[in-house]
C-alpha positions in Angstrom: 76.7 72.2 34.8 80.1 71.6 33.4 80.7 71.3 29.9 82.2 68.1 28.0 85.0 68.8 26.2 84.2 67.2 22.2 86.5 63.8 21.7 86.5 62.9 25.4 84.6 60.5 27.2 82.7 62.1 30.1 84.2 61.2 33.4 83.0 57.9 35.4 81.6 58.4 38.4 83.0 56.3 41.7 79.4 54.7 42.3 79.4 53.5 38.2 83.1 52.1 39.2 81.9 49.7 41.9 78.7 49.0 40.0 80.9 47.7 36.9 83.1 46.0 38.8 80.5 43.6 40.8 78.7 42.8 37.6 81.9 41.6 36.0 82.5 39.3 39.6 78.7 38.5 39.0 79.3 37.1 35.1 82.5 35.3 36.8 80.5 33.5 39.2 78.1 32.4 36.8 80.3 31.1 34.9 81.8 28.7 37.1 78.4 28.1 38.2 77.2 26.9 34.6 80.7 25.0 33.8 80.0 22.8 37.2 76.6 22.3 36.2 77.5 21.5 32.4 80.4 18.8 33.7 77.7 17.5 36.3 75.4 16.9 33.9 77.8 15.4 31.0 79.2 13.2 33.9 75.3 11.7 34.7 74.4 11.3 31.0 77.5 9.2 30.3 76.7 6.5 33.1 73.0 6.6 33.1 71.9 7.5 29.4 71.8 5.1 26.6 73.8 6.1 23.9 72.0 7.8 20.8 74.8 7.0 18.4 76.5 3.6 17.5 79.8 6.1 18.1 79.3 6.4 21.8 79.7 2.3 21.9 83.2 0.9 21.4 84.1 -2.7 20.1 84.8 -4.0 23.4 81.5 -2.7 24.5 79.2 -4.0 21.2 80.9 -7.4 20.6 79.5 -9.0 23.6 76.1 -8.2 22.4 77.2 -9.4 18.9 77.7 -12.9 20.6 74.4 -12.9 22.8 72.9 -12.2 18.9 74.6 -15.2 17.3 73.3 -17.1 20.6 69.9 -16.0 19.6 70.1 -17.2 15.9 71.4 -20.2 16.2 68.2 -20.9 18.7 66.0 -19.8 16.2 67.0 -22.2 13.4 65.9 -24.5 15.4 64.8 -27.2 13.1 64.7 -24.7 9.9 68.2 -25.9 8.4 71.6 -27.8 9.7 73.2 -24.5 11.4 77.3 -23.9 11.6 78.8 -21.0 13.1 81.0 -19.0 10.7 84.4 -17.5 11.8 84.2 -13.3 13.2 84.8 -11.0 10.6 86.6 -7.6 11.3 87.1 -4.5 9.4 90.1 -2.4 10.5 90.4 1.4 9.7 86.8 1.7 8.9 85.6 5.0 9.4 83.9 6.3 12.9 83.8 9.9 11.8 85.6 11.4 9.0 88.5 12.3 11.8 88.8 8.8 14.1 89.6 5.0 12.5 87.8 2.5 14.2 87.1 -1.4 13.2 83.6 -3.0 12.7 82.7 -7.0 13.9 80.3 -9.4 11.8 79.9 -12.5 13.2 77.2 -15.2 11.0 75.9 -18.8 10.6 75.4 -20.3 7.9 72.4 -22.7 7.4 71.9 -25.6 5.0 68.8 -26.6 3.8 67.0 -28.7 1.7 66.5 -26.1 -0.8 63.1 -24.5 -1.7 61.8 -21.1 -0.7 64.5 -19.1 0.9 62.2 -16.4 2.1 60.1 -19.0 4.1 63.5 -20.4 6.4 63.8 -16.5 7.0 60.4 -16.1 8.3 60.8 -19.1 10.3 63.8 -17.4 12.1 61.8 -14.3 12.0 59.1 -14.9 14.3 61.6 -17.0 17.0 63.3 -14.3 17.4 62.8 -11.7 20.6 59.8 -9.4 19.6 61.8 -6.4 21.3 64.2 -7.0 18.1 61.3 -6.0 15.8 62.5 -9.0 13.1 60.9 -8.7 9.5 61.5 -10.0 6.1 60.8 -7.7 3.5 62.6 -7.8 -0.1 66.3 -6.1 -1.3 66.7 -6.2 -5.4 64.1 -9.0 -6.2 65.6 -11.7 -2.9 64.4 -11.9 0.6 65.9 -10.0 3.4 65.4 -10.6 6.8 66.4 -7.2 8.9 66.3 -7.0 13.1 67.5 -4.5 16.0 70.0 -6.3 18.6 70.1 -3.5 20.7 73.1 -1.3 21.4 72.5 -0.3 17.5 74.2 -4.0 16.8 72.2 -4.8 13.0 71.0 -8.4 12.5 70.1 -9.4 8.6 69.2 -12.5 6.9 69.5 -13.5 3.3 70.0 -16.3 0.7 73.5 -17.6 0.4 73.2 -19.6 -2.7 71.1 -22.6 -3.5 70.1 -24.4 -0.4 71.7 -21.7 2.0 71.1 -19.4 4.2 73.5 -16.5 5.6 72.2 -14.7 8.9 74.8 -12.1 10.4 75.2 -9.8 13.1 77.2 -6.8 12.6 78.5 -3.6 14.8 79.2 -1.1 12.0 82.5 1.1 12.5 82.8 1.4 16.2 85.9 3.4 18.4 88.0 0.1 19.3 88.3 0.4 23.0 89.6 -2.2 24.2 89.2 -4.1 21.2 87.0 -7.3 20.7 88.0 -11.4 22.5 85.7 -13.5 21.0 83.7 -15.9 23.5 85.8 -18.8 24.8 84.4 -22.3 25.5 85.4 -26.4 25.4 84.0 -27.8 22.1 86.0 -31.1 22.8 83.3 -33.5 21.5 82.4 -31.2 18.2 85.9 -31.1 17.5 86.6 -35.0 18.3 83.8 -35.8 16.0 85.5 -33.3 13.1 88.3 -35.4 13.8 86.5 -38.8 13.1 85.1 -37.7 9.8 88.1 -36.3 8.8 90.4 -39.2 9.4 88.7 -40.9 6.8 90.5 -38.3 4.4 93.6 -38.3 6.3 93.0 -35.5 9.0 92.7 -32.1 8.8 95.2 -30.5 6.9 95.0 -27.0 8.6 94.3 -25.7 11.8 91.0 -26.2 13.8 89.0 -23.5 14.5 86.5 -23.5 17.8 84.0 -20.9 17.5 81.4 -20.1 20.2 78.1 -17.8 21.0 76.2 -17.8 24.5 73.1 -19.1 24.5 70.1 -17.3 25.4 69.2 -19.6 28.1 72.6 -20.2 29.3 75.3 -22.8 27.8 77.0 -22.3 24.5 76.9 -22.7 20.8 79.8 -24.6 19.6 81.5 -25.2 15.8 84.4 -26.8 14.9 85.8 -26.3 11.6 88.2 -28.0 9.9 89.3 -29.3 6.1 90.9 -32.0 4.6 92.4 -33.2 1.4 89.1 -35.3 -0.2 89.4 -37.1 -3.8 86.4 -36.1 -5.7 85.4 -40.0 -6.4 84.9 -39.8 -2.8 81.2 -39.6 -1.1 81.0 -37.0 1.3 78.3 -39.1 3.7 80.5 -42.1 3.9 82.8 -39.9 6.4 80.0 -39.5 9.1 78.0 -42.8 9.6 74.8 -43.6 11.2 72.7 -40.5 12.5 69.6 -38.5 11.3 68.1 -37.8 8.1 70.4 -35.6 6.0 68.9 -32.3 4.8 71.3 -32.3 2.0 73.2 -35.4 0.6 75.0 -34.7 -2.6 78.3 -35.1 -4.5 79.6 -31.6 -3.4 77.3 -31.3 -0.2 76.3 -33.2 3.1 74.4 -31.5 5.9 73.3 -33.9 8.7 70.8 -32.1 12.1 71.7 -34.0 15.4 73.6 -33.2 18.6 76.2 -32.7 17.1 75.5 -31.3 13.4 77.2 -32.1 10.5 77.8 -29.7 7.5 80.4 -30.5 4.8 81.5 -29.0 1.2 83.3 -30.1 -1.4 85.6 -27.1 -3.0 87.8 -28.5 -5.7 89.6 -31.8 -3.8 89.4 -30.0 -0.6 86.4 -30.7 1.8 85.2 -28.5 4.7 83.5 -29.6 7.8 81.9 -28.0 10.4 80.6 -30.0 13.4 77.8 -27.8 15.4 75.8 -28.1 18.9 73.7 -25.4 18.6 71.9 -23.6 21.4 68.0 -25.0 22.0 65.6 -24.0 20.4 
């Protein structure tokens, strides 16, 4: 037996040598193995998984399901209020993570109605809605709120909007951009030739008209026009839109009419707004 000589490191033998050596090609292999396998895997789960954050969704993605949820709103007013679709809403440089920007889309209708109990036009919307959205009206500091899942973690809510109205949204909450969001395109040429009729009797419009649409659930569309004109205050508000059903709300500062189309209008110092509405069947 030979001795080891203190402060050196015995020597190796040559079967120790090979044996090291093919357990390092061994980790090698496996590691390239396990990187395959991981990319495999990642690659699967991004086409076939649903995504388990609102971050894995961009806007391009969650807008179109914003519209379908508008579509599904204005279908169950139904005869609850005088419906009007409200223009998109988006938030830029909102924040996805505290490292990416990223924008967030609300889209809403507003409802007129003939006053009362708030909580009870919520319910009514409540229990048309899809059951898979798991609608409720429960209560937020002392007012109703009505609260629903969309799907693709798109948030629906409900809640008063004043005396004798009613605000429902849909909203995205801070999402990656993508590709960005096109809001839904579609002829509203008899809404927006009725807008024009009622506001001729002002005048005309004194702005741009906006067109604002939602898919229906059942197919077609939900269509608004929107307009305003210059109104004296001495001036009625019904006296614009003639014959038609029984209005909800018939005021000084306020006229909502149902029908095919609707009619919604408000005063706001000597300007009046008008929205003209076919909304989606209920």
């Amino acid at each position: 037996m030979s001795a080891v000589q203190p402060g050196y490191a015995p020597p190796t033998r040559p079967d120790q040598v090979g044996s090291g050596r093919r357990r390092q090609r061994w980790l090698v292999v496996a590691a390239v193995v396990w990187a395959v396998l991981l990319a495999g895997l990642t690659w699967w789960s991004v086409r076939n998984d649903p995504p388990t954050v609102k971050e894995q969704r961009s806007l391009d993605q969650a807008g179109p399901v914003v519209d379908r949820a508008i579509g599904e709103l204005s279908a169950a007013v139904g005869a609850a209020g005088v419906p009007a679709l409200l223009p998109d809403r988006l938030e830029r440089d909102c924040r996805v993570t505290p490292l990416e920007r990223g924008t967030a889309l609300e889209r809403g209708i507003e409802v007129a109605t003939a006053g009362g109990d708030a909580r009870d036009v919520l319910r009514r919307v409540a229990d048309r809605l899809p059951s898979e959205w798991r609608a409720g009206v429960s209560s937020f500091d002392g007012e109703p709120l009505l609260r629903a899942d969309a799907g693709d973690f798109v948030a629906v809510e409900g809640r008063p909007g004043g005396p004798g109205r009613v605000l429902l949204t849909a909203a995205t909450g801070c999402r990656p951009v993508g590709a960005g969001y096109r809001a839904p395109a579609a002829d509203a040429a008899g809404e927006s030739a009725a807008l024009a009729r009622a506001l001729g009797r002002w005048g005309g419009a004194t702005g741009a008209v906006q067109v604002l649409t939602a898919p229906c659930p059942g197919g077609g569309t939900a269509r608004t026009a929107r307009a305003e004109a210059a109104a004296p205050a001495d001036q009625r508000l019904a006296a614009a839109f003639g014959a038609g059903a029984a209005p909800v709300v018939d005021s000084v500062d306020r006229y909502a009419r149902p029908g095919d189309p609707a009619v919604l209008a408000e005063r706001v110092d000597e300007r009046v707004r008008v929205a003209v509405t076919t909304s989606c069947p209920s």
